[in-house]
Every structure is written in structure tokens, then in C-alpha cells.
C-alpha positions as a Markdown table, in Angstrom:
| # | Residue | x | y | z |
|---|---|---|---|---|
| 1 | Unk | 97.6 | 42.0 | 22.2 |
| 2 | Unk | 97.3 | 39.1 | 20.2 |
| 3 | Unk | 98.4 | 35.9 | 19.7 |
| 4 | Unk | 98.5 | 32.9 | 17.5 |
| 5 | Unk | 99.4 | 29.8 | 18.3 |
| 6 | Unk | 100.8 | 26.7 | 15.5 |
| 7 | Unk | 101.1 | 23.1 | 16.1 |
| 8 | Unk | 101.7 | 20.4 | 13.7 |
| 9 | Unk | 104.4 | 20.2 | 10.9 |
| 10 | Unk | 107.0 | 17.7 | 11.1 |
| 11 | Unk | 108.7 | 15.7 | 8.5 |
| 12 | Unk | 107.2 | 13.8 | 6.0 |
| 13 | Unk | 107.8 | 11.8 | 3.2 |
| 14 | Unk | 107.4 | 12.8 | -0.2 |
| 15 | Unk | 103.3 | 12.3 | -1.3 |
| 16 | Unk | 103.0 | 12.1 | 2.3 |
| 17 | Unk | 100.5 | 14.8 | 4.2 |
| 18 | Unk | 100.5 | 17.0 | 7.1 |
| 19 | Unk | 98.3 | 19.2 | 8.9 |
| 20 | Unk | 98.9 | 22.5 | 10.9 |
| 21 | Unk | 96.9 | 24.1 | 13.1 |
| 22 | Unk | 96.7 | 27.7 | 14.8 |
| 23 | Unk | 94.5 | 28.9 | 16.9 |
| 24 | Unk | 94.7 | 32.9 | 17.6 |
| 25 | Unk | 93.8 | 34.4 | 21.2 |
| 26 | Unk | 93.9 | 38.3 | 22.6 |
| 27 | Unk | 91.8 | 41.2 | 21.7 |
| 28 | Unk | 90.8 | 40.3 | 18.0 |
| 29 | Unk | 89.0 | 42.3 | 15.7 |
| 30 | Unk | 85.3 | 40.7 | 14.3 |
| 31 | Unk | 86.5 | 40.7 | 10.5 |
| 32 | Unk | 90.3 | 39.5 | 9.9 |
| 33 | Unk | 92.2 | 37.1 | 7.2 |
| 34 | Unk | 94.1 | 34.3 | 8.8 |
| 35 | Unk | 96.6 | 32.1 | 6.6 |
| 36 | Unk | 99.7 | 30.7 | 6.3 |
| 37 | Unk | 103.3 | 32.0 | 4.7 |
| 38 | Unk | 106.6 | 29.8 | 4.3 |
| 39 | Unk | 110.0 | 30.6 | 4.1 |
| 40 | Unk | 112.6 | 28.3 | 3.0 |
| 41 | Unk | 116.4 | 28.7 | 3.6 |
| 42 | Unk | 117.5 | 31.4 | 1.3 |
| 43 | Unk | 114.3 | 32.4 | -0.1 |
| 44 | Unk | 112.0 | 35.5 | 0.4 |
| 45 | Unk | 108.3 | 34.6 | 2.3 |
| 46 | Unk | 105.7 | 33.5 | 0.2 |
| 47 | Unk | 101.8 | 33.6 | 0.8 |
| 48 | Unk | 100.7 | 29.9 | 0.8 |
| 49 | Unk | 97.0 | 30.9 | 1.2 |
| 50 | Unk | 94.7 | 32.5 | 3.2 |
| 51 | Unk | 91.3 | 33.0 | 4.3 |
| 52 | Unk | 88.8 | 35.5 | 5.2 |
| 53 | Unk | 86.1 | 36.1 | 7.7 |
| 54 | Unk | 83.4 | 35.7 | 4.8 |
| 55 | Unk | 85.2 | 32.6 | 3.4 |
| 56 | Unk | 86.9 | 34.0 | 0.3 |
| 57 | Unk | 90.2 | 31.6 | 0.2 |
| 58 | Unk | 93.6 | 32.9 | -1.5 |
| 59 | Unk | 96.0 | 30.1 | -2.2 |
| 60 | Unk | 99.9 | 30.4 | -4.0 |
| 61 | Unk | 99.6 | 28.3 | -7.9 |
| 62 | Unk | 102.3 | 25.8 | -6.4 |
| 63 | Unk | 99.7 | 24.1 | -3.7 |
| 64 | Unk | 96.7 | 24.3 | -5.3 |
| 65 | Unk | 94.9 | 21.1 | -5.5 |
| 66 | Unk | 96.9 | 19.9 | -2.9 |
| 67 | Unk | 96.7 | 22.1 | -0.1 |
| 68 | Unk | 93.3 | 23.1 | 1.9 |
| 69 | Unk | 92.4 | 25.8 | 4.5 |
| 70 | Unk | 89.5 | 26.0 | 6.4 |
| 71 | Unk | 88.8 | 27.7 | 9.6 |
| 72 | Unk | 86.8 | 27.3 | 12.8 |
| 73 | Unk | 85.3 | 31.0 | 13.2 |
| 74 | Unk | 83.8 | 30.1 | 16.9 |
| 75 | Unk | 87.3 | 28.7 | 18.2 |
| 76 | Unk | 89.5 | 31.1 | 16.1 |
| 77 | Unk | 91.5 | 29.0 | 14.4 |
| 78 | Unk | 92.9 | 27.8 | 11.0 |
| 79 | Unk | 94.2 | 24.8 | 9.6 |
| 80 | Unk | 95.9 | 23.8 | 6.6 |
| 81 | Unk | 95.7 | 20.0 | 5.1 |
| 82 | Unk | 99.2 | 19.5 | 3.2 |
| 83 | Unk | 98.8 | 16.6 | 0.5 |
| 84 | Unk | 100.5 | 15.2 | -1.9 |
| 85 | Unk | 104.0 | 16.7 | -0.7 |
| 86 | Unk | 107.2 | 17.8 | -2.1 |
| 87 | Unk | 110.6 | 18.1 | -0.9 |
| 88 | Unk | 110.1 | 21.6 | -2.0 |
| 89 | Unk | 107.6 | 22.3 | 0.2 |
| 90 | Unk | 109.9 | 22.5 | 3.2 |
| 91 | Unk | 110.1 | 25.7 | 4.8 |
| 92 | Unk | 109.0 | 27.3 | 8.5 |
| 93 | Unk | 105.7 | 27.6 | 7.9 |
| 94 | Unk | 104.2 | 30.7 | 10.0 |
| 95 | Unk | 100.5 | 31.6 | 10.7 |
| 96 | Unk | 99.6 | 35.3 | 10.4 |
| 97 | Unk | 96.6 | 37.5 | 11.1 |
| 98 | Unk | 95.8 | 40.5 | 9.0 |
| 99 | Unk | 93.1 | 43.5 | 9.2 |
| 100 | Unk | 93.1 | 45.3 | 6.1 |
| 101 | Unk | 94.4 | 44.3 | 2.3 |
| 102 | Unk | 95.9 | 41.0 | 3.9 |
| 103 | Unk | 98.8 | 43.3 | 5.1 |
| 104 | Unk | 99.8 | 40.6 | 8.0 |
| 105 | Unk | 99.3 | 42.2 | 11.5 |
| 106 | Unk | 100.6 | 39.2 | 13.5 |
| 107 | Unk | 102.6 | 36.6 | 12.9 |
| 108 | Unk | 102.9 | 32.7 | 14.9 |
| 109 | Unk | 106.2 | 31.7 | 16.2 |
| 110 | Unk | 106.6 | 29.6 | 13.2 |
| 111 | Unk | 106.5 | 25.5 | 12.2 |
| 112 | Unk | 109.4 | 23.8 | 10.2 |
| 113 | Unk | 108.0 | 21.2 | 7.4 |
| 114 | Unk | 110.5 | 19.4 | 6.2 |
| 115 | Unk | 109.5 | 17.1 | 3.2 |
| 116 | Unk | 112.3 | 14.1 | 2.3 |
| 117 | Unk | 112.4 | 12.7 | -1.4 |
């Protein structure tokens, strides 16, 4: 089984940042994507990016420039700098793990972010 594990989030101030974190545990296979999705109230889930085990980094047109993964391969974990953030950036933000074709596997427990204006 596996697991993953967000902390961070919060509420913020428009232009304001924020950083999330989650680390992934259990029996894990040696290549896997691991990234973030949001979902605001009413809305479908969107990708907000992603990377994989050689690097290669996906992210959604509305956060580029502002948002930055990176990952710790030796601890298993991802993070995700927020900058320069909007109000409508707020959503539960959820960490997922995926195998093949970035078809997500696992998914965290989920982390509201909720940006004021």
C-alpha cells in the first residue's frame, strides 16, 4: 500500500506565497510521476503540474511562472512553491502518485489554499 502525506497550505494574501509539501511512503515503484491537482468548490479537478522520476515537469498555463515543483528522489517527496497568488487559486489542493501515462494511482488526503483579495 501506499501513502502520501501533504502539509502546508493555509490562507494567504493575494501576491502572497505558500508551499506544500508531500512526502509518499509504502511499497513504491522505482519510476513514478508525483504532482499536484486542485479542486475548487463547483469545479472539475485540474492538473496543476507534475513531475517525473527523470525530471520532465508538466505544469497547468494558469501557474506557470509562478508556481515551482521539485522533488527530493531519496526522501520521496514533492513540493510545490506557490507565488505571486490569486484568489483564484483557492481550491483543496491534493498530492497524487501515478505509474503509467500520469493516470493518478494514489491520491493525499488533500490541503485547502485559500487565497483572500
Amino acid at each position: 500500500q501506499v501513502q502520501l502525506v501533504e502539509s502546508g497550505g493555509g490562507l494567504v494574501q493575494a501576491g502572497g506565497s505558500l508551499r506544500m509539501s508531500c512526502a509518499a511512503s509504502g511499497d513504491i515503484f522505482s519510476s513514478y510521476t508525483l504532482g499536484w491537482y486542485r479542486q475548487a468548490p463547483g469545479k472539475q479537478r485540474e492538473l496543476v503540474a507534475d513531475m517525473r522520476n527523470n525530471g520532465y515537469a508538466r505544469y497547468a498555463d494558469s501557474v506557470k511562472g509562478r508556481f515551482t515543483i521539485s522533488r527530493d528522489y531519496a526522501k520521496k517527496t514533492v513540493d510545490l512553491q506557490m507565488n505571486s497568488l490569486k484568489p483564484e487559486d483557492t481550491a483543496v489542493y491534493y498530492c497524487y502518485l501515478a505509474y503509467a501515462n500520469y493516470t493518478p494511482r494514489y491520491w493525499g488526503q488533500g490541503t485547502q489554499v485559500s487565497v483572500s483579495s
